[in-house]
C-alpha positions as CSV (number, residue, x, y, z in Angstrom):
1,X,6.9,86.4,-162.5
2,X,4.3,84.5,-160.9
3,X,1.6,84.9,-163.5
4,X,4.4,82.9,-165.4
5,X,4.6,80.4,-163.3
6,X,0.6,79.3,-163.1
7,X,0.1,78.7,-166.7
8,X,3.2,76.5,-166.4
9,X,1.9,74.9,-163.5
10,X,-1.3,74.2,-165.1
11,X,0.1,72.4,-168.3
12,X,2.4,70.1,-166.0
13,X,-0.5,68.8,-164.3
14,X,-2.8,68.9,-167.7
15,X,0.2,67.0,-168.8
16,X,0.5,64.7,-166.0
17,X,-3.6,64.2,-165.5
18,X,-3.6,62.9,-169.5
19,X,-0.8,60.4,-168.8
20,X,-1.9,59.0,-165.5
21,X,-5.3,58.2,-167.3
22,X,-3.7,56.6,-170.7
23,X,-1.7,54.6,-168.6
24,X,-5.0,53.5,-166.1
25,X,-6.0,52.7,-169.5
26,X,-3.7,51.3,-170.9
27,X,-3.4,49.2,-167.8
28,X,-7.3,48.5,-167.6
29,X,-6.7,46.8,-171.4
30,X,-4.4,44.9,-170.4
31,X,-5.8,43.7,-167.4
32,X,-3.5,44.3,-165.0
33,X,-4.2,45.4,-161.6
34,X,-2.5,48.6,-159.7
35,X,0.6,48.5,-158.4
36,X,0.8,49.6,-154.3
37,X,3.0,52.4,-154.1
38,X,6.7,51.7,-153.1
39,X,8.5,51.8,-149.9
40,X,10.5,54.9,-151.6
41,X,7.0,57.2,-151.9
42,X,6.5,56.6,-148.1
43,X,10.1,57.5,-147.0
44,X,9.4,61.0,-145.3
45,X,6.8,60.9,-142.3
46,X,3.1,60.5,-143.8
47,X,0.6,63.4,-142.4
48,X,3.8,65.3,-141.0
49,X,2.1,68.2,-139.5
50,X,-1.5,66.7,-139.1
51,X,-0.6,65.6,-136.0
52,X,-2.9,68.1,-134.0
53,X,-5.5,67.9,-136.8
54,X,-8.9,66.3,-135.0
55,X,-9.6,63.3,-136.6
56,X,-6.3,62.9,-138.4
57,X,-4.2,59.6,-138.3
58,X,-0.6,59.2,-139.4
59,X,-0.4,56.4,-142.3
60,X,2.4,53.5,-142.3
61,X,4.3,53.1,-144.8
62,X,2.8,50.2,-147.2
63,X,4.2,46.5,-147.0
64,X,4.7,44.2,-148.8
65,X,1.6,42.6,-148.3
66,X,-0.3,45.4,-150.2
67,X,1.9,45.4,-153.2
68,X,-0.9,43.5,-155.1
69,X,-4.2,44.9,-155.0
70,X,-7.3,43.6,-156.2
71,X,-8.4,43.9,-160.1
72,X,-11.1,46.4,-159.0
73,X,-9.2,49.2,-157.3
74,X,-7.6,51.6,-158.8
75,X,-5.2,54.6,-156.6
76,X,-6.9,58.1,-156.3
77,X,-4.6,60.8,-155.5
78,X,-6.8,63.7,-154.2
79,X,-5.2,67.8,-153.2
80,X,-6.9,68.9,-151.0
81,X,-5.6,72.6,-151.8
82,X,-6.1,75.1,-148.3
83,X,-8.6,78.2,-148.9
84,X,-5.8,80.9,-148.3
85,X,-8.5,83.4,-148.2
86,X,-8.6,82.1,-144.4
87,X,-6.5,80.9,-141.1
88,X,-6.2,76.7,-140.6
89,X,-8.0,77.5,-137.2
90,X,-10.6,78.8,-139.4
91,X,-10.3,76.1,-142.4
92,X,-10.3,73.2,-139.2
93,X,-13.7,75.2,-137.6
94,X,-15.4,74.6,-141.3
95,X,-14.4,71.1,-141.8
96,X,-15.1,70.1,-138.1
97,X,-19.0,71.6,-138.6
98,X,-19.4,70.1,-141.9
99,X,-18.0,66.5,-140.7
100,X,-14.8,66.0,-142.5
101,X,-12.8,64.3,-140.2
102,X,-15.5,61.9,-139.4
103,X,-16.8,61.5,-143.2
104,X,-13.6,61.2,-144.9
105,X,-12.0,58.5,-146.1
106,X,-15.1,56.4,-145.7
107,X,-15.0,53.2,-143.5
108,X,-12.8,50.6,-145.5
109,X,-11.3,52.9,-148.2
110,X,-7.7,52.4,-147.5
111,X,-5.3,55.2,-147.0
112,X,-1.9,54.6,-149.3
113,X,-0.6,57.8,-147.9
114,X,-1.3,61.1,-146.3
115,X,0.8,64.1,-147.0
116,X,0.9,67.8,-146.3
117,X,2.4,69.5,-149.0
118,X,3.4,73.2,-148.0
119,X,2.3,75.9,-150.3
120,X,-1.2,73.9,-151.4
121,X,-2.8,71.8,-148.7
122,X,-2.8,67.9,-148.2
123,X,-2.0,65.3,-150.4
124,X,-3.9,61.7,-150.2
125,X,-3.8,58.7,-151.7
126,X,-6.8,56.3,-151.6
127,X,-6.9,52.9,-152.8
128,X,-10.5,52.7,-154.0
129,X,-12.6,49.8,-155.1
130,X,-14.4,51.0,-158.6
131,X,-17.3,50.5,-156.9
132,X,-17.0,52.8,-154.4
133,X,-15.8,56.2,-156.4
134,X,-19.3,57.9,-155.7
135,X,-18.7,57.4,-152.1
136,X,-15.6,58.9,-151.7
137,X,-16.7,61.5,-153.7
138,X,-19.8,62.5,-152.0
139,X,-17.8,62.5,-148.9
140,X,-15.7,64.9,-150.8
141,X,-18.3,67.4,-151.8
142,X,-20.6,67.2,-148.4
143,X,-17.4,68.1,-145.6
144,X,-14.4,69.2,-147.6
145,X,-15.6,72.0,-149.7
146,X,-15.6,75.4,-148.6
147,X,-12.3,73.8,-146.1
148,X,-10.5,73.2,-149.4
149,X,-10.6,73.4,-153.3
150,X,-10.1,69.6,-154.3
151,X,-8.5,67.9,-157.8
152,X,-8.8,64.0,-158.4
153,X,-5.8,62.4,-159.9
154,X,-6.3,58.6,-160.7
155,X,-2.6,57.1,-160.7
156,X,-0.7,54.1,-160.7
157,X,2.7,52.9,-159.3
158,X,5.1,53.0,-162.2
159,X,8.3,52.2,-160.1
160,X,8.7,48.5,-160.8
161,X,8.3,49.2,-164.8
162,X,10.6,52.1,-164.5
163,X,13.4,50.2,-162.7
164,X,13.1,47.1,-165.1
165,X,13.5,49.7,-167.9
166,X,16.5,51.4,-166.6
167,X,18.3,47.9,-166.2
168,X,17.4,46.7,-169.7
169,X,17.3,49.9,-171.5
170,X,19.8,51.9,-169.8
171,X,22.5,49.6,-170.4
């Protein structure tokens, strides 16, 4: 039954993956910006148990004040999937030698949200100026890997549409 399940798995997020970027693009054409994600998205505890990770920070929810961001950033959801082949102790030892939790994010990418995600690893969402992609992906490959097995997700905050939708449409 598992064997089932992964090939599944993998054509949701194939699935998902080809959306998110037709709608970035989509979005890109049109010229508008990235929504911030909602206050729903941050209503269970960010980084719930990462509080005795080295290094790791709980994230607040985002305000108002972010809901707006800049035409040049775009939201990167990163999985950070957990090597199962060995013990966190073991996974925090690797990351800790290779500079992860001083590395990444780098100084003045913001973090939407933090998440851990039982059953793969962490969750994170960066908001990430265009300009800086290399950067957060070199800090990637140089103190994450070998700690975990990574996937990049560009996204956007479809919330606002959907509700607008569901009043006009659904009616």
């Amino acid at each position: 039954m598992p064997n089932a399940v992964a090939p599944r798995r993998s054509a949701v997020l194939s699935n998902l993956l080809r959306r998110n970027l037709a709608g970035a693009a989509l979005a890109v054409s049109l010229g508008v910006a990235p929504f911030a994600h909602g206050a729903d998205a941050a209503s269970t505890a960010p980084g719930a148990g990462m509080a005795n990770a080295p290094g790791a920070s709980s994230a607040t929810a985002p305000t108002a004040s972010t809901a707006a961001a800049p035409d040049d950033t775009f939201l990167l959801t990163i999985f950070l999937r957990h090597d199962e082949s060995k013990p966190l102790p073991k996974i925090n030892d690797q990351l800790r030698a290779q500079g992860f939790f001083k590395t990444f994010p780098p100084p003045g990418i913001e973090v939407v949200s933090w998440y851990v995600m039982m059953g793969i690893g962490q969750v994170v969402t960066l908001r990430v100026p265009a300009s800086r992609l290399r950067e957060v992906n070199r800090a990637i490959e140089t103190t994450a890997w070998g700690g975990y097995r990574t996937e990049f997700y560009p996204t956007y905050d479809y919330k606002a549409q959907a509700q607008h939708m569901r009043e006009t449409d659904g009616k």
